[in-house]
C-alpha positions in Angstrom: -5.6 22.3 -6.5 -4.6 22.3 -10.0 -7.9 22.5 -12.9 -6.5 18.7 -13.6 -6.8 17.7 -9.5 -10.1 19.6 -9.6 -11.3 17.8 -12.6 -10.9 14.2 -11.5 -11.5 15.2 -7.3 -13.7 12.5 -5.6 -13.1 14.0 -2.4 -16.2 13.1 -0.2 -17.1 10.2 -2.8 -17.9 6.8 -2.1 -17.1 4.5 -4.2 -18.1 0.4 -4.0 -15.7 -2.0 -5.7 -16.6 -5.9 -6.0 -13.5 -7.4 -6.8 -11.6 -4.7 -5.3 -8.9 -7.0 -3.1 -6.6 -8.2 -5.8 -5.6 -7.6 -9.6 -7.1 -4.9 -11.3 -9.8 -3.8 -8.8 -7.4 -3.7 -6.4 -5.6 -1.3 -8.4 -8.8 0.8 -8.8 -9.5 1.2 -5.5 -6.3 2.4 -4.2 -6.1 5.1 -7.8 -9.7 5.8 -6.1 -8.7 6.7 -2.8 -5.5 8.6 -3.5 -8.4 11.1 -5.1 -10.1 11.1 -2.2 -12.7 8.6 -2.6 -13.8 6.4 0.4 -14.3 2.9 -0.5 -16.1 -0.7 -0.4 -14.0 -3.1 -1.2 -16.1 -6.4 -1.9 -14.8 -9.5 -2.1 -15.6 -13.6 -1.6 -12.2 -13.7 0.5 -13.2 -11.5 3.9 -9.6 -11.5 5.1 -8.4 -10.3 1.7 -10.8 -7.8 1.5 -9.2 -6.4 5.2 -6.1 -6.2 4.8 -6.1 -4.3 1.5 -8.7 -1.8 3.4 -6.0 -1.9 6.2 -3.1 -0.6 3.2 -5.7 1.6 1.5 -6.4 3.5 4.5 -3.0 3.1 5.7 -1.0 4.7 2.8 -3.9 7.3 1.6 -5.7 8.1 5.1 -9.4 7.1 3.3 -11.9 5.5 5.2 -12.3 1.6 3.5 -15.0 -0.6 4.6 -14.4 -4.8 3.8 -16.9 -6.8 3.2 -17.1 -10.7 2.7 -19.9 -11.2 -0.1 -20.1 -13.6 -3.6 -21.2 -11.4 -5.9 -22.8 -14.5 -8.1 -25.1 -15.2 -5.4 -28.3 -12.9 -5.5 -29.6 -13.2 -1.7 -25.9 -12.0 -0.3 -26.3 -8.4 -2.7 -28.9 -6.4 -0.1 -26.9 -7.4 2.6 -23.8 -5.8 1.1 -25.5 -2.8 -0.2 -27.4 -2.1 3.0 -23.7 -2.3 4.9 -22.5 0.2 2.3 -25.4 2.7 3.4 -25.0 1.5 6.6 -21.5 2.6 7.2 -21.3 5.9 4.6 -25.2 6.4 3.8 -24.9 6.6 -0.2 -22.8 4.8 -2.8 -21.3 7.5 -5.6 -19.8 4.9 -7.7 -20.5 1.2 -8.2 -17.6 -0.6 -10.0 -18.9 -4.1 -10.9 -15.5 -5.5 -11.3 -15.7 -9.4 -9.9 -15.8 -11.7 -12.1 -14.3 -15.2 -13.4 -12.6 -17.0 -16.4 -13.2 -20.6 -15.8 -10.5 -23.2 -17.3 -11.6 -26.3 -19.6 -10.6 -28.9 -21.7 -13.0 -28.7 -24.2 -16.3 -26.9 -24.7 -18.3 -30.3 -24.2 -16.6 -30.6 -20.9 -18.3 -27.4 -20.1 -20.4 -28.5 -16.9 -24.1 -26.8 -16.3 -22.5 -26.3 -13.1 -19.8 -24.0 -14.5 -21.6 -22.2 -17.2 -24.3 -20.7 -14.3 -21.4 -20.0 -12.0 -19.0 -18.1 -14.8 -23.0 -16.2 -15.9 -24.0 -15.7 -12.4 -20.3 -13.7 -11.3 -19.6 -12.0 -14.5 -23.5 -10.8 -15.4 -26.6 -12.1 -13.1 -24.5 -10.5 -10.0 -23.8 -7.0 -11.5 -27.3 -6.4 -12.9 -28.5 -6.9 -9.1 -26.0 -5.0 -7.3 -26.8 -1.7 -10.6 -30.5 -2.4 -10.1 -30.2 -2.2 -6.4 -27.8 0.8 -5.9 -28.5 2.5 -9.3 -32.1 3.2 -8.2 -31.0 4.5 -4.9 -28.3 6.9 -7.0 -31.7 7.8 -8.8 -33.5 8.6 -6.0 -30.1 10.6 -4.6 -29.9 12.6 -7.7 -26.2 11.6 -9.3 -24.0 8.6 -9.6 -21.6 6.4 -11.9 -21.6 2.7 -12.3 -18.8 1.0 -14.0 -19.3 -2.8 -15.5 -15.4 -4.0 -16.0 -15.7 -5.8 -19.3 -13.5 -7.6 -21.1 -12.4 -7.5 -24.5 -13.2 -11.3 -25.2 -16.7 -10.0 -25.3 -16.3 -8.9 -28.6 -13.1 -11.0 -29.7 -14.2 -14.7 -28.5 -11.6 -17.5 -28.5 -12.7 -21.0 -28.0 -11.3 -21.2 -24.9 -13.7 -18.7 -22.8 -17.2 -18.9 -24.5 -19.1 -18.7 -21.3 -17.0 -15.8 -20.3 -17.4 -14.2 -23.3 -20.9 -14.3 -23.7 -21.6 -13.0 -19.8 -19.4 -10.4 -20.7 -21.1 -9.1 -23.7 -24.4 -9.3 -21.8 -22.6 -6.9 -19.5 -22.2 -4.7 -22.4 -25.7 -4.8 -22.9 -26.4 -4.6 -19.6 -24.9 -0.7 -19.8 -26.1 0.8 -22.4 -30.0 -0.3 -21.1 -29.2 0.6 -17.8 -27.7 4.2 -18.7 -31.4 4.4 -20.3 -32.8 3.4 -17.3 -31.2 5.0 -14.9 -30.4 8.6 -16.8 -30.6 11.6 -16.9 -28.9 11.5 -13.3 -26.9 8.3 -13.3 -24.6 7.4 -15.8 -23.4 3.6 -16.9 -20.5 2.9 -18.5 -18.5 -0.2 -19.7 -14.4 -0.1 -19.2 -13.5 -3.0 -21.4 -10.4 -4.8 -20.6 -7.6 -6.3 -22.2 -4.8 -8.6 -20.5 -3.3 -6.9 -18.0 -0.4 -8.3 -15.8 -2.2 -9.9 -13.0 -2.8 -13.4 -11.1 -5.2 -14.6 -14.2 -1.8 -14.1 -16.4 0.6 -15.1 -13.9 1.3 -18.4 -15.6 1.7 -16.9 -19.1 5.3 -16.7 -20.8 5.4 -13.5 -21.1 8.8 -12.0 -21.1 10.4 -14.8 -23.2 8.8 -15.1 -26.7 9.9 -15.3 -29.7 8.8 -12.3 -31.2 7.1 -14.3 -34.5 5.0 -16.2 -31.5 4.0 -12.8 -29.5 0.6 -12.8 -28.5 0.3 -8.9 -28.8 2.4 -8.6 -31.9 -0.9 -7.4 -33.8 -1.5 -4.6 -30.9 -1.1 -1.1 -31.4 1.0 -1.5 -28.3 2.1 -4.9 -29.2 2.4 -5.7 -25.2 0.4 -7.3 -22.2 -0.9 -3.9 -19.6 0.1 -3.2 -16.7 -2.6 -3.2 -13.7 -1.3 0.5 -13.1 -2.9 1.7 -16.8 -6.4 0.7 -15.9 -6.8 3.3 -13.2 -6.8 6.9 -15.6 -9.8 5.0 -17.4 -11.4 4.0 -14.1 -10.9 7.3 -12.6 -12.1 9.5 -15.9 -15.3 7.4 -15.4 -15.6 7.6 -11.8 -15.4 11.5 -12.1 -17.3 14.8 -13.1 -14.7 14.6 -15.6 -17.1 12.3 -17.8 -20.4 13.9 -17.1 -21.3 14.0 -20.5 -20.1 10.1 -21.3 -22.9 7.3 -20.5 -23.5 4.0 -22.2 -20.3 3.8 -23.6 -17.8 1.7 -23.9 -13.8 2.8 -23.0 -11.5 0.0 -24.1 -7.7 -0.3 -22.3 -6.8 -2.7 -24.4 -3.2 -1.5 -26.0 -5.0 -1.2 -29.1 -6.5 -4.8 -29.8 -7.5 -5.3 -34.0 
């Protein structure tokens, strides 16, 4: 192995992703396993969750363990965790990656109903699932979690308040955590731009007139690609970041 292979080696790792059978976590958790990491992959879909286990262990040979579970609701975390242990007896790396930007018409139209839901995914479910597997990662000595943010935490457009604001209580959420849960376990936020994925599927992307470009003011001035989320994830994931907690890495193309 070469000092870079060494560096970001998660050989013998075990690594739980919520979120991890489509877009970006999906993404993740095959960058994850072609370093050697074992895997949960977490999702509401079961049958989702087994087939892209059934690819991942397919294509890189790691061992993958599905598991049916909605991350917004509280009682169904210990049952997940305790299958985690069950099946690999520690968790390395928790990558709280579900989550949800609900559609409206208006922010009046914004139900109760919807507001818990899009808090309960995107923040309520991740500070269970940390508090229950970081103090485990404690007790073991070492460990990473990674809270998938999104950039509309910082940069909120009328259209996802509620998404906004659970995300930047995940922010939050990190850098107290990483206080809580240090010196041995480190916290970390990976804060997300667009990225080409089912969320963006409808967007006209590849026909705009260049005055109307959504990412004309990014550094990049383009949309990601779910395939340059994964040197992030992976940096974070590693020893190579031993020294990083309670920050916050943005993929973002360069968003102003």
């Amino acid at each position: 192995m070469g000092y870079a292979d060494t560096l970001f080696d998660l050989t013998g790792r075990v690594v739980l992703v919520t979120g991890g059978s489509r877009g970006l976590g999906r993404e993740m958790a095959f960058a994850l396993a072609r370093c050697g990491a074992d895997l949960v992959i977490a999702s509401r879909n079961y049958d989702n969750c087994a087939a892209t286990a059934a690819d991942i262990e397919r294509e890189t040979g790691s061992s993958v363990l599905p598991h049916g579970v909605h991350v917004g609701r509280w009682d169904q975390l210990d049952g997940l965790v305790e299958a985690a242990y069950n099946r690999f007896d520690r968790v390395d790396v928790l990558i709280n990656n579900a989550g949800m930007q609900p559609v409206y018409d208006n922010l009046a139209s914004v139900s109760e109903k919807l507001f818990d839901a899009v808090i309960a995914l995107n923040l309520k479910g991740p500070f269970r699932l940390s508090t229950l597997i970081g103090e485990r990662m404690v007790t073991a000595g070492r460990g990473s979690i990674i809270n998938v943010s999104s950039t509309g935490s910082i940069r909120p457009r009328p259209s996802i308040v509620p998404y906004a604001a659970a995300k930047a209580g995940l922010n939050a959420m990190t850098e107290g955590l990483a206080l809580a849960f240090g010196p041995t376990v480190r916290v970390n936020t990976l804060m997300a731009g667009p990225h080409r994925t089912e969320a963006t599927a409808g967007w006209n992307l590849d026909d705009l007139d260049p005055a109307a470009n959504p990412f004309a003011a990014h550094a990049l001035q383009r949309i990601g690609n779910p395939s340059e989320i994964v040197g992030a994830a992976i940096y974070l994931a590693s020893d190579a970041s031993s020294y990083t907690t309670g920050a916050t890495l943005r993929s973002d193309g360069g968003m102003p």
